[in-house]
C-alpha positions in Angstrom: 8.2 5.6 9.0 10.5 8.0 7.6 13.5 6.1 8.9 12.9 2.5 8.1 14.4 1.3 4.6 11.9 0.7 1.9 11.3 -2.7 2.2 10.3 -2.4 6.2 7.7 0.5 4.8 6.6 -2.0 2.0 6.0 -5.0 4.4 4.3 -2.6 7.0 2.0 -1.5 4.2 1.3 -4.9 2.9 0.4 -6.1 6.6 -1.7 -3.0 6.8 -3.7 -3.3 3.5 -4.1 -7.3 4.6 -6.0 -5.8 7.8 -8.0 -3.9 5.7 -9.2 -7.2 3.9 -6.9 -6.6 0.6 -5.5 -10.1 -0.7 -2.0 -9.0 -2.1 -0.4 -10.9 -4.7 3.0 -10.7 -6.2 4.0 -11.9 -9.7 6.2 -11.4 -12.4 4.7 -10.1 -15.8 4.3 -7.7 -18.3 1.8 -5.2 -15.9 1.3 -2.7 -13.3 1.0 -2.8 -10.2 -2.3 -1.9 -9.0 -5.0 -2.3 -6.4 -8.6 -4.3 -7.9 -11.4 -5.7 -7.5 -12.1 -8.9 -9.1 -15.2 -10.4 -8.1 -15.9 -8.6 -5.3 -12.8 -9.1 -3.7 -10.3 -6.3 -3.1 -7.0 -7.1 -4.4 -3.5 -5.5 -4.7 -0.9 -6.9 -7.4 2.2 -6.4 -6.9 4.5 -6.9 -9.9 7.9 -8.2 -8.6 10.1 -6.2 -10.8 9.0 -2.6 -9.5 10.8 -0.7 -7.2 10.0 -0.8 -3.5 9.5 3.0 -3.8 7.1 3.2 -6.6 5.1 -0.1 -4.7 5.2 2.3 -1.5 3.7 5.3 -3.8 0.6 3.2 -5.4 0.0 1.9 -1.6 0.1 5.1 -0.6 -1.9 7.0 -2.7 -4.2 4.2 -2.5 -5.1 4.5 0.7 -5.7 8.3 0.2 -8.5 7.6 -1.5 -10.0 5.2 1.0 -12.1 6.6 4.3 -9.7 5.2 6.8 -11.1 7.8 9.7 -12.5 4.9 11.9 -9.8 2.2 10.7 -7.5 1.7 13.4 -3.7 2.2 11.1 -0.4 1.7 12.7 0.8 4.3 14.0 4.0 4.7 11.4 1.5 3.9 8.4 -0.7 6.5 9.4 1.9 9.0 10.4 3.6 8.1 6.6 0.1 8.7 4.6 -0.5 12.0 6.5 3.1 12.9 5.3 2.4 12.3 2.3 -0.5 14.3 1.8 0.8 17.5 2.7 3.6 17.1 0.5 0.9 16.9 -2.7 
């Protein structure tokens, strides 16, 4: 993934965290952008005025903290969050 432009990173992350059973939601406002559960459901809200990058970062280090040893990720996606932990 190092070579695609932020927004092809954001959407395969999106499309990733969909296949995971997150609902993602974008929307302008006065927040953060976060991943949730409301109700039992797993959620990610986006807020439309943040940067691709720092969208890509909370996905990111999201997904760090979720066991995703027997999820089947996209190669890139997976590739990108291994990256990213040996850079912490």
């Amino acid at each position: 993934m190092k070579n695609l432009e932020a927004d092809e990173k954001l959407k395969m992350l999106i499309e990733q965290a969909k296949k995971l059973g997150f609902a993602v939601r974008k929307e302008s406002g006065t927040f953060e952008s976060s991943f949730c559960n409301l109700n039992n459901k797993k959620i990610i809200l986006i807020n439309k005025d943040d940067d691709d990058e720092s969208i890509i970062k909370l996905f990111v280090e999201n997904f760090l903290e979720l066991d995703l040893n027997d999820v089947y990720l996209m190669p890139a996606v997976r590739d990108y969050i291994e990256n990213y932990k040996s850079k912490e």
